[in-house]
C-alpha positions in Angstrom: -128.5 381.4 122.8 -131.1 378.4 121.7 -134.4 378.2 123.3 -134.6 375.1 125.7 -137.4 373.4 126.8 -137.5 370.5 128.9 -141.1 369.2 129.3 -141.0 367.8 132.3 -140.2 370.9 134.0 -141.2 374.5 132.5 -138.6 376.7 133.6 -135.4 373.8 133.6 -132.4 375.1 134.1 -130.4 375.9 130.4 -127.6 373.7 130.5 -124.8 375.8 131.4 -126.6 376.6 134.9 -127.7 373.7 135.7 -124.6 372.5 137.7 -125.2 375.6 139.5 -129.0 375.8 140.3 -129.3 379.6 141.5 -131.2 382.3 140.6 -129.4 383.8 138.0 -129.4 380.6 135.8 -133.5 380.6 136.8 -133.6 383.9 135.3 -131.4 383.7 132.7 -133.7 380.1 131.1 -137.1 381.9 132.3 -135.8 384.7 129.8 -134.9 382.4 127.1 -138.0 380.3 127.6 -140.1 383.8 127.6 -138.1 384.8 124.4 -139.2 388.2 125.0 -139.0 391.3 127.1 -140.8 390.4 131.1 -141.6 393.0 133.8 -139.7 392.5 137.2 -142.9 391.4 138.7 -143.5 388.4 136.1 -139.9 387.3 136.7 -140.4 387.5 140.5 -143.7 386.0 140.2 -141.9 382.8 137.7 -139.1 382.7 139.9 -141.2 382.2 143.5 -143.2 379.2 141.4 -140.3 377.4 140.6 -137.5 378.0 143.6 -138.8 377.6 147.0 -135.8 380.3 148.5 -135.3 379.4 152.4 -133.9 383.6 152.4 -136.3 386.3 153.4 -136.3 388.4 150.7 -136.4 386.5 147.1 -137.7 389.5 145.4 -134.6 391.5 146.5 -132.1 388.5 145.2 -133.5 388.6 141.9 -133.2 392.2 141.8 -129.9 392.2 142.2 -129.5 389.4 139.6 -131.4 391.6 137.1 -129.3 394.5 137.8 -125.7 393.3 138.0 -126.3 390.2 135.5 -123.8 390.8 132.1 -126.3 388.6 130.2 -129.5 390.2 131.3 -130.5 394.2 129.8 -132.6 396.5 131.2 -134.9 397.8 128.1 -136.9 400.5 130.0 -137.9 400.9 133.8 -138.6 397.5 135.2 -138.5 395.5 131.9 -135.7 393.6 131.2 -134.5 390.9 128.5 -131.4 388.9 127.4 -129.0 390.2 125.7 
């Protein structure tokens, strides 16, 4: 996948997710955007700057995005990359 950037907005959504704006497309263009292997906590931490989540527990939605995404890898405990 190509790096996008939008300069308006850091973290835009890539432009196959952006008819869907969810998590997983957050993550997914964070990752590409990074272009390199993040922590869970940075991705938490870039997530809750850019989506203001009305549910309780953000941190646990983006684990499970991390963890059942087929685009997104787990490299070692709690670091994780694209594909």
């Amino acid at each position: 996948m190509a790096k996008k950037h939008y300069p308006n907005e850091e973290y835009s959504l890539s432009e196959s997710s952006r008819k869907r704006n969810t998590f997983h497309g957050l993550i997914v263009n964070i990752l590409e955007i990074e272009g390199k292997p993040m922590t869970r906590k940075e991705i938490v931490k870039k997530v809750l700057l850019k989506k203001h989540s009305s549910g309780k527990t953000p941190e646990k939605t983006t684990d499970t995005v991390l963890q059942r995404s087929s685009e997104i890898i787990r490299v070692t405990r709690g670091i994780y990359t694209l594909k």
